[in-house]
C-alpha positions as CSV (number, residue, x, y, z in Angstrom):
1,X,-46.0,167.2,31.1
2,X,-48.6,168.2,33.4
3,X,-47.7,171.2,35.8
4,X,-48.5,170.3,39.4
5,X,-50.9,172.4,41.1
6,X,-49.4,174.1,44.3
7,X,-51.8,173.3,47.3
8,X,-52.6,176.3,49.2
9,X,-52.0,176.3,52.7
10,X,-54.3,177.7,54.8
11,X,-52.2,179.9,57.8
12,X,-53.1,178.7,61.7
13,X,-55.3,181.1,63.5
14,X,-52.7,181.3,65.7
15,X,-49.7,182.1,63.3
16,X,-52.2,185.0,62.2
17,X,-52.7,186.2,65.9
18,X,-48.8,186.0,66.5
19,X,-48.0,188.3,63.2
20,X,-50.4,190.6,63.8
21,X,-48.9,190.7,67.3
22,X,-45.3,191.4,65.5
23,X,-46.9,194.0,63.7
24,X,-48.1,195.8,66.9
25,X,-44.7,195.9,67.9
26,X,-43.4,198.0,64.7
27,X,-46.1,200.5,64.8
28,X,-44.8,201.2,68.7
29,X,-41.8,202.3,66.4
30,X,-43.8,203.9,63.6
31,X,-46.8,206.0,65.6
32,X,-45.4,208.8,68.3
33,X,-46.0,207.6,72.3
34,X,-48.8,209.7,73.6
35,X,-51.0,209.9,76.4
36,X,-53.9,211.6,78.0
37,X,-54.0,211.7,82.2
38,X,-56.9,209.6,83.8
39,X,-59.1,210.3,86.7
40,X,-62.4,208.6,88.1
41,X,-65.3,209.9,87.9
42,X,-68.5,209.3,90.3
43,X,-69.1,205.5,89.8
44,X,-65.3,204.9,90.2
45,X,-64.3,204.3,86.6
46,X,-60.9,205.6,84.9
47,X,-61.6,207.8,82.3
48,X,-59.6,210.3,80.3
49,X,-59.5,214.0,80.2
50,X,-60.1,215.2,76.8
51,X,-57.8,218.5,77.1
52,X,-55.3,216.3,78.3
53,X,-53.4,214.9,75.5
54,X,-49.5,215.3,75.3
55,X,-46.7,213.5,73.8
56,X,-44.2,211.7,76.1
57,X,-40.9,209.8,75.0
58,X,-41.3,206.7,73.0
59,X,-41.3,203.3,74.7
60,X,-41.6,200.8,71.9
61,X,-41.5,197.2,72.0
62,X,-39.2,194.8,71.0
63,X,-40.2,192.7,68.2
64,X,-38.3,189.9,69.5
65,X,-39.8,189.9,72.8
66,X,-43.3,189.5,71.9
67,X,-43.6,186.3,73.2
68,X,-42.8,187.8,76.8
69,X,-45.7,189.4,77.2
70,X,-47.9,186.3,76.5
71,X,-48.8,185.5,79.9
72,X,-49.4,188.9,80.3
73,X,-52.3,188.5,77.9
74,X,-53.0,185.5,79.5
75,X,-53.4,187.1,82.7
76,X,-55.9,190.0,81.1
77,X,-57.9,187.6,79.4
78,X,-58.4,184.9,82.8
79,X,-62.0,186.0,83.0
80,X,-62.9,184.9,79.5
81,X,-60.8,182.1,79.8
82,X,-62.4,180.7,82.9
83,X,-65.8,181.3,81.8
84,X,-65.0,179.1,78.1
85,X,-63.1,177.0,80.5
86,X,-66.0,176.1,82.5
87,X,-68.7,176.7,80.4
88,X,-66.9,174.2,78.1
89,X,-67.3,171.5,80.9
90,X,-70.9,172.1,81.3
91,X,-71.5,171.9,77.9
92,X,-69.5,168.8,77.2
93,X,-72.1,166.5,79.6
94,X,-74.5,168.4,78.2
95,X,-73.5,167.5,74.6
96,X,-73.0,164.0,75.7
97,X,-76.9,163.1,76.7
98,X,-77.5,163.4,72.9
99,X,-80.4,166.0,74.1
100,X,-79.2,168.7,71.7
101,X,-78.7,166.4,68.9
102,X,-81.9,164.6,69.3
103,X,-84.0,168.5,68.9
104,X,-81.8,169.3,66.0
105,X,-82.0,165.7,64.3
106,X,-85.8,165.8,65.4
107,X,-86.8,169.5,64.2
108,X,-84.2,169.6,61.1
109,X,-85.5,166.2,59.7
110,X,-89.3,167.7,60.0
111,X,-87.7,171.1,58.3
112,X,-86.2,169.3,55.9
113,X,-89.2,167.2,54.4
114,X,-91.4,170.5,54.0
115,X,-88.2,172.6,53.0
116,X,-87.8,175.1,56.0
117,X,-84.4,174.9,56.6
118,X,-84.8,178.5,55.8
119,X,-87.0,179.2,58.4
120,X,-84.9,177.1,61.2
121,X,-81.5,179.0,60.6
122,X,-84.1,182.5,60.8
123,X,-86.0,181.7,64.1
124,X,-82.5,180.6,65.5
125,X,-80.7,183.3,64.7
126,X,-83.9,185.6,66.0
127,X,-83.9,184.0,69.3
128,X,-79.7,184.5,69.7
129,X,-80.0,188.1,68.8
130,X,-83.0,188.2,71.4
131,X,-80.6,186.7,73.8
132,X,-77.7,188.9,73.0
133,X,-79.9,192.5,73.8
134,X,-79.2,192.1,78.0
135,X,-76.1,189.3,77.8
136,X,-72.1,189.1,76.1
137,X,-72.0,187.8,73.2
138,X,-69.0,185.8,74.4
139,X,-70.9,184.4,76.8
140,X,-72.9,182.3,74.3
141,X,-69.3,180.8,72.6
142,X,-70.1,177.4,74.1
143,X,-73.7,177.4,72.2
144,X,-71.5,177.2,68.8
145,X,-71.6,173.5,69.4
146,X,-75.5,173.6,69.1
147,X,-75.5,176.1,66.4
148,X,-73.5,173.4,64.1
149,X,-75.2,170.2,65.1
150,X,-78.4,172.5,63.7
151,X,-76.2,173.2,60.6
152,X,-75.1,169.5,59.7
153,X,-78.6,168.1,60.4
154,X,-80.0,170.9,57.9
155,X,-77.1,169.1,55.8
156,X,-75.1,172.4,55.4
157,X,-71.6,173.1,56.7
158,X,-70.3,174.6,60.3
159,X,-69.8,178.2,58.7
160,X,-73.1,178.0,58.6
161,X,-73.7,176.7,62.4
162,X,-71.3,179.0,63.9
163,X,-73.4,182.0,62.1
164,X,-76.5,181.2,63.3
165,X,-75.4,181.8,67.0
166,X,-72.3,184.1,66.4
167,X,-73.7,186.6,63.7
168,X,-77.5,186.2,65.0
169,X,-76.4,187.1,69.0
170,X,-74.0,189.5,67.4
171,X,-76.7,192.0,66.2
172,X,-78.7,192.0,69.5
173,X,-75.1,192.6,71.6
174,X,-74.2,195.3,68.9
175,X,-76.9,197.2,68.8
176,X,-76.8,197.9,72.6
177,X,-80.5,198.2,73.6
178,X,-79.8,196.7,77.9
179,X,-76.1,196.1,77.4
180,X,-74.6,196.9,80.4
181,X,-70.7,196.8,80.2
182,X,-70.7,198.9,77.2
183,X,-74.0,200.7,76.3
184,X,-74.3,201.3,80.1
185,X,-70.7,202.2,80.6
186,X,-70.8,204.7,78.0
187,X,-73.9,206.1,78.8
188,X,-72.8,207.0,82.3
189,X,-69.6,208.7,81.0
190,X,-72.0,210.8,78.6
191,X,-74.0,211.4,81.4
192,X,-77.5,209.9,80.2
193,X,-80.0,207.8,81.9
194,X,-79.3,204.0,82.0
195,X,-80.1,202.4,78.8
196,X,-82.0,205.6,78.1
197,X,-83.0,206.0,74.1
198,X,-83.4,201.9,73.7
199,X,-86.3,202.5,71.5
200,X,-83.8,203.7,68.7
201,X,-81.6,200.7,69.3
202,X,-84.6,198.2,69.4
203,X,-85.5,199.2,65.9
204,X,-81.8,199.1,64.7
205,X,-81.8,195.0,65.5
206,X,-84.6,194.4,62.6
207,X,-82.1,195.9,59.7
208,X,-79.1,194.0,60.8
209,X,-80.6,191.1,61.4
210,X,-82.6,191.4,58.6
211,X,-79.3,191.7,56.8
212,X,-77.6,189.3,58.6
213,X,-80.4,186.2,57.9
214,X,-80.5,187.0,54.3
215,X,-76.6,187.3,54.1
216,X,-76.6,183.4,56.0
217,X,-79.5,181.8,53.8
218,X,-77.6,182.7,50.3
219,X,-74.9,181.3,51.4
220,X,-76.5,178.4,52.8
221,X,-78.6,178.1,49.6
222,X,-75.5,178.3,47.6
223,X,-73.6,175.4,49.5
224,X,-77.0,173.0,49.8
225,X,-77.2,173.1,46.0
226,X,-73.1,172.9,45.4
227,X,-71.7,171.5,48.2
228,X,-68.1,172.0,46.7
229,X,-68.9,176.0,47.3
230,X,-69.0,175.2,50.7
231,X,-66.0,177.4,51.9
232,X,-64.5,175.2,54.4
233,X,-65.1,172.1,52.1
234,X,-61.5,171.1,51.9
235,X,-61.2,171.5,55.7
236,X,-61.2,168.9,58.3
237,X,-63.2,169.8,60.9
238,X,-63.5,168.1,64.0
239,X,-67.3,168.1,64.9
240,X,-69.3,164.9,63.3
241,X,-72.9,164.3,63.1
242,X,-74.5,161.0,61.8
243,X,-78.1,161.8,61.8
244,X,-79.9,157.7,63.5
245,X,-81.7,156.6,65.5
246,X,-80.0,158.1,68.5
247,X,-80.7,161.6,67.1
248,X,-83.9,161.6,67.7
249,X,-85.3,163.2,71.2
250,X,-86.5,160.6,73.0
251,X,-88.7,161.4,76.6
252,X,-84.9,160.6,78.6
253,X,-83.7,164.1,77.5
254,X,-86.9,165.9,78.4
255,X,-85.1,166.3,81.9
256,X,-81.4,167.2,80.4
257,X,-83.8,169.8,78.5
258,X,-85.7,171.3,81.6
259,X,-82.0,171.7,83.6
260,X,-80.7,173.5,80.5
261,X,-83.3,175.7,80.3
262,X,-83.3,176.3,83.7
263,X,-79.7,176.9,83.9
264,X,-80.0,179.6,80.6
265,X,-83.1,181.3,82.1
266,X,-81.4,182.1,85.1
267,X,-78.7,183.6,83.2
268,X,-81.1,185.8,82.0
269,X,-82.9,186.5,84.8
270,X,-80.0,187.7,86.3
271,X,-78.6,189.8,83.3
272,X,-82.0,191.7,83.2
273,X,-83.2,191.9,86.9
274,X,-79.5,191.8,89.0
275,X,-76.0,191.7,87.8
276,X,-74.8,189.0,85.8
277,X,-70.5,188.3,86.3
278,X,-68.4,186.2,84.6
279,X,-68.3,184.0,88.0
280,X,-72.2,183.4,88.2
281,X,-72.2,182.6,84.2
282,X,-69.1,179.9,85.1
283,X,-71.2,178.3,87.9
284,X,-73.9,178.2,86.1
285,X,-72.8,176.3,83.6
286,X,-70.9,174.2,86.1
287,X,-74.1,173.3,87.7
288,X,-76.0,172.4,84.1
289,X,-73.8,170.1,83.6
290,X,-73.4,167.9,86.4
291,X,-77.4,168.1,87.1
292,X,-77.7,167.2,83.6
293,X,-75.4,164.1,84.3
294,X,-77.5,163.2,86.9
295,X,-80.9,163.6,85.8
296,X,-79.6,161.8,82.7
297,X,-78.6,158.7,85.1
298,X,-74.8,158.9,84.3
299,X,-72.2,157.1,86.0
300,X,-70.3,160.1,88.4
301,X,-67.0,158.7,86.9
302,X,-68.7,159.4,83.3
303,X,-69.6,162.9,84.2
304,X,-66.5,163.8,85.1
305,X,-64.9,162.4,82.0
306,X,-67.7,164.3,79.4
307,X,-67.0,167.4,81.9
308,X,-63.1,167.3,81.2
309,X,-63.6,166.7,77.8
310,X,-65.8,169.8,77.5
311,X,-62.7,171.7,79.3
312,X,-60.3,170.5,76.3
313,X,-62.4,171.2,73.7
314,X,-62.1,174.8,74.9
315,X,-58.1,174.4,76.1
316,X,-56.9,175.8,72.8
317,X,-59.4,178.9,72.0
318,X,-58.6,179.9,75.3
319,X,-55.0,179.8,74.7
320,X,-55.2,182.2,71.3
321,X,-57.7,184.2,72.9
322,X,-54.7,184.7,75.5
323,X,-52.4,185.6,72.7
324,X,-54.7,188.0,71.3
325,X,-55.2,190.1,74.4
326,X,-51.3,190.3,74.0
327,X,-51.7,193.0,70.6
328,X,-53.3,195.2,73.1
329,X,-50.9,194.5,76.2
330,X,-47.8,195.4,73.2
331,X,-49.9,198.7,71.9
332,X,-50.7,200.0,76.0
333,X,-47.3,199.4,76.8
334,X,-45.9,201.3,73.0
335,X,-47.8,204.4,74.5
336,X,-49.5,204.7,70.7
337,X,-53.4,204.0,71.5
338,X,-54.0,207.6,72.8
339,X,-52.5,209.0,70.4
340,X,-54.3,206.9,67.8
341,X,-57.6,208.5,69.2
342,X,-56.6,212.0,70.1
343,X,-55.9,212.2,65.6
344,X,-59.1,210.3,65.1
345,X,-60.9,213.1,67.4
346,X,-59.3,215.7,65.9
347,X,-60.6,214.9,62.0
348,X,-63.9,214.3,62.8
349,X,-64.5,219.1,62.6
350,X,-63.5,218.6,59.2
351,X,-66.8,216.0,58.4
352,X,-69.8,217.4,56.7
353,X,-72.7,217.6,59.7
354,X,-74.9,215.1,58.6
355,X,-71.5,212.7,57.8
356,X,-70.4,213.3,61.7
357,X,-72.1,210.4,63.5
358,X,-71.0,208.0,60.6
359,X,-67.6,209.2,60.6
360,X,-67.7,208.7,64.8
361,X,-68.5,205.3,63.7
362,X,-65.8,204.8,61.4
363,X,-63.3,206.0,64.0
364,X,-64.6,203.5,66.5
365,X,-64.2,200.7,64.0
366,X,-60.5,201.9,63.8
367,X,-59.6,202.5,67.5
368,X,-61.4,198.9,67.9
369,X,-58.7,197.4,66.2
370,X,-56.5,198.6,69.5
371,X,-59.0,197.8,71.8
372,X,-61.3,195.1,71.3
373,X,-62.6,195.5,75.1
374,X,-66.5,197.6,74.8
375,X,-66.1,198.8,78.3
376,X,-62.2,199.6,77.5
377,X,-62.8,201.3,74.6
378,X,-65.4,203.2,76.1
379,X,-63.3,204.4,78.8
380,X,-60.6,206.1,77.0
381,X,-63.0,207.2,73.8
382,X,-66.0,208.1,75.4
383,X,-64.6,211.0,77.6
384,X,-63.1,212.4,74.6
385,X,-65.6,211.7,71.9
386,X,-68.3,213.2,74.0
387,X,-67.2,216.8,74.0
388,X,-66.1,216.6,70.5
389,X,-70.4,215.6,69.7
390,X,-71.2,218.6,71.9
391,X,-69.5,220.6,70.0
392,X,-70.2,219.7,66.8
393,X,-73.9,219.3,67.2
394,X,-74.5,215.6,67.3
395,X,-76.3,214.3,70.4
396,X,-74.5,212.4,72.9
397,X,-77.7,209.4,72.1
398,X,-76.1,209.4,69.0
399,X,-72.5,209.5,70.1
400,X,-72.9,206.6,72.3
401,X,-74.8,204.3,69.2
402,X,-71.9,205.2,67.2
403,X,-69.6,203.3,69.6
404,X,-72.0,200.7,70.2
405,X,-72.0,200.0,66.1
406,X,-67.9,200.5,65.7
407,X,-67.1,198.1,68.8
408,X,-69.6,195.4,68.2
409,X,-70.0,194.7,64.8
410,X,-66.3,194.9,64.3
411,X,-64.9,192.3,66.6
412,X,-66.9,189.5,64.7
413,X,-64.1,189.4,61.7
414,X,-61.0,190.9,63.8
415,X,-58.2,187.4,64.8
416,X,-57.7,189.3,68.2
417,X,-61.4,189.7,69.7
418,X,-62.6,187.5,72.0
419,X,-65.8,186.6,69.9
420,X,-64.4,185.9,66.9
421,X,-61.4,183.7,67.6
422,X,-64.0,181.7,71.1
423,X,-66.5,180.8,68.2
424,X,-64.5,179.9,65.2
425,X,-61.8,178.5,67.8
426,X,-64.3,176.2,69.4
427,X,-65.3,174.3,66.3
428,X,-61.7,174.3,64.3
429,X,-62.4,177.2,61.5
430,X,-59.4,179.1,60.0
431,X,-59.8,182.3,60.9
432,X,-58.8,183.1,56.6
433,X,-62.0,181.2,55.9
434,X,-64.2,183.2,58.4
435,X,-62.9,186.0,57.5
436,X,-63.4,185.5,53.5
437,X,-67.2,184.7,54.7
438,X,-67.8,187.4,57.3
439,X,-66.1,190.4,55.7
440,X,-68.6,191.0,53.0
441,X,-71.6,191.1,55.6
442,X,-69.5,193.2,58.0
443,X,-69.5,195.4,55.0
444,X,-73.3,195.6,54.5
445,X,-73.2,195.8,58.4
446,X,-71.3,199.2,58.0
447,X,-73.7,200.7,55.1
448,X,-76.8,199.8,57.0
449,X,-75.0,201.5,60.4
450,X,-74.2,204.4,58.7
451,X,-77.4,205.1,57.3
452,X,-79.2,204.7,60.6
453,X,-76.6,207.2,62.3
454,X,-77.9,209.7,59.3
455,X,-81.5,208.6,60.6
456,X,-80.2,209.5,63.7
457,X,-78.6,212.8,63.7
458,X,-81.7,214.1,61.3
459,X,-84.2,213.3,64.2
460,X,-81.6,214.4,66.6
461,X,-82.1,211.4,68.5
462,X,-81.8,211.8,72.2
């Protein structure tokens, strides 16, 4: 008799969101409440003062209550929401002109016969990584849809679709070269010019995406060859693409394509020369699509219909992006993140000098995992971290990379940052499968960071 194999079920991103949100709520038992006293400095930010730190009487949370605190996250998490919300609408007429689809049937099928798929998923992945220097990463969770319809017309799978945009912007956004909300929000708390030292960061994008390219055309090698490798094989995804006739751009979508690239270069227009929001980025996308509707000679009723079917394609990530801003709402109210960094801070005089800067790294990767926000983080590390580098020799250029590296590169594998679970929400990945993918190149990411932070403190980059 034939034993029966036992199918493996692969958890809901959500169920994994909602234990790691029960597990939050034991270590508000486990770690002792502390907390450091806040002040604003000059530009009217909160920040912490490093001396400080003092233990206060526990205030844990209720495992059972978890759930109460969910519109709380909710709440915290509106402006992300909104943007996905409406980003999602814009993006949903967009998707419905068949513009996208005819450039990636169009250019994929030319790729295909001269075998450059290779050199598709690496110009792509170049261009979101340019894109990602000045603008969130988070920003560019609607593009996913793009970044797969380029994937399945290159006859590969949406791992590979949702890397091309996710992992490619995710270098350019993590190394910090004109990032405003955290490169420049750290850099004012250490005191140094605005986006001052950018050079360094400039050349830190060519390793990691370098890295990252290489890492995305193995596997998509791998899976071309043996489809069956394909992680997400035995997953039903909800995204089609049937490459015909009506995948081919035709001259009807070379006005979809002009309001598109209108609407995306005045995002970055703004991001570089004023100061882009989460409301102008909303609009915007607002704007795309209904212009795009137009232009593309679309019934108003039929707009509105791709427009709200863009909005529920986006409904559930922004619901579990909600329930992941809850960990943090459960650890804030536990009293345990301060004292989570004043330990961290206090290890880092026991680290060999030229180890220092990595080891800052490190630290940020761990005090990410309680605070996935760059310019929250920044606030309560910064003031604290900043001393600690003066006083053990590394420059505060330095200091600030090493935050830039620990914040950024980490939230593209963690189930509660923002990035990972928009993009992998947005086209139906399990976060398990994601994370079996990613993990591995967010372990060459950390090599290659550390290395550079070496290169860094030797120079005594400034």
């Amino acid at each position: 008799m034939e034993a029966k194999t036992k199918k493996i079920v692969v958890p809901h991103t959500l169920a994994i969101i909602v234990v790691v949100m029960f597990m939050a709520s034991v270590l508000t038992y486990v770690i002792p409440a502390g907390s450091y006293d806040r002040t604003k400095n000059e530009s009217g930010q909160t920040i912490v003062l490093p001396e400080s730190f003092h233990y206060v009487d526990r205030t844990p949370v209720n495992p059972l209550s978890i759930f109460s605190h969910v519109f709380t996250g909710l709440n915290k998490a509106k402006n992300v929401i909104f943007v996905l919300l409406c980003a999602g609408g814009g993006m949903g007429v967009l998707l419905s002109t068949g513009m996208f689809q005819g450039i990636a049937g169009s250019a994929c099928r030319k790729a295909r016969g001269r075998n450059k798929e290779w050199l598709v998923i690496s110009l792509l992945m170049t261009v979101f990584a340019l894109l990602c220097i000045p603008i969130n990463l988070n920003f560019f969770i609607p593009f996913a849809a793009l970044g797969v319809l380029v994937a399945l017309s290159l006859g590969l799978d949406a791992i590979v679709g949702v890397s091309i945009v996710m992992l490619g912007g995710a270098v350019g956004f993590s190394c910090g070269a004109m990032n405003i909300s955290n490169t420049g929000t750290a850099q004012q708390i250490a005191e140094l010019p605005l986006f001052s030292g950018m050079w360094f960061r400039l050349l830190s994008m060519i390793p990691f995406l370098l890295v990252s390219i290489l890492y995305v055309l193995k596997y998509a090698k791998e899976i071309k060859k043996t489809p069956e490798k394909s992680l997400i094989y035995d997953v039903k995804i909800d995204f089609a693409f049937e490459e015909n006739d009506e995948t081919r751009f035709v001259k009807r979508h070379i006005p979809v394509a002009v309001v598109a690239l209108i609407g995306i270069g005045y995002i970055i227009y703004v991001s570089i020369f004023g100061k882009l929001s989460n409301e102008i980025v909303a609009t915007t996308f607002i704007y795309m699509g209904f212009a795009a509707g137009i232009v593309y000679r679309m019934p108003i009723n039929t707009i509105c219909k791709e427009f709200m079917n863009g909005v529920k394609s986006m409904a559930a990530t922004s619901m579990m992006i909600g329930f992941a801003y809850v960990i943090g709402v459960i650890l804030t109210k536990g009293n345990v993140i301060d004292t989570v960094v004043h330990g961290l801070a206090g290890v880092l005089s026991y680290v060999p000098n030229i180890l220092k800067a990595p080891a800052m790294f490190i630290m940020h990767i761990i005090i990410n995992l309680f605070i996935t926000s760059g310019s929250g983080q920044a606030a309560v590390s910064m003031p604290i971290f900043v001393p600690v580098a003066d006083l053990v020799g590394i420059s505060r250029q330095t200091a600030v990379l090493a935050f830039n590296f620990g914040d950024g590169f980490c939230n593209n594998i963690l189930p509660h940052a923002a990035a990972t679970m928009g993009f992998v929400g947005a086209i139906g990945i399990p976060f398990t499968k994601w994370f079996k993918y990613a993990i591995k190149l967010f372990a060459i990411w950390t090599v290659v960071g550390i290395v550079l932070l070496m290169i860094a403190s030797l120079i005594n980059y400034m």
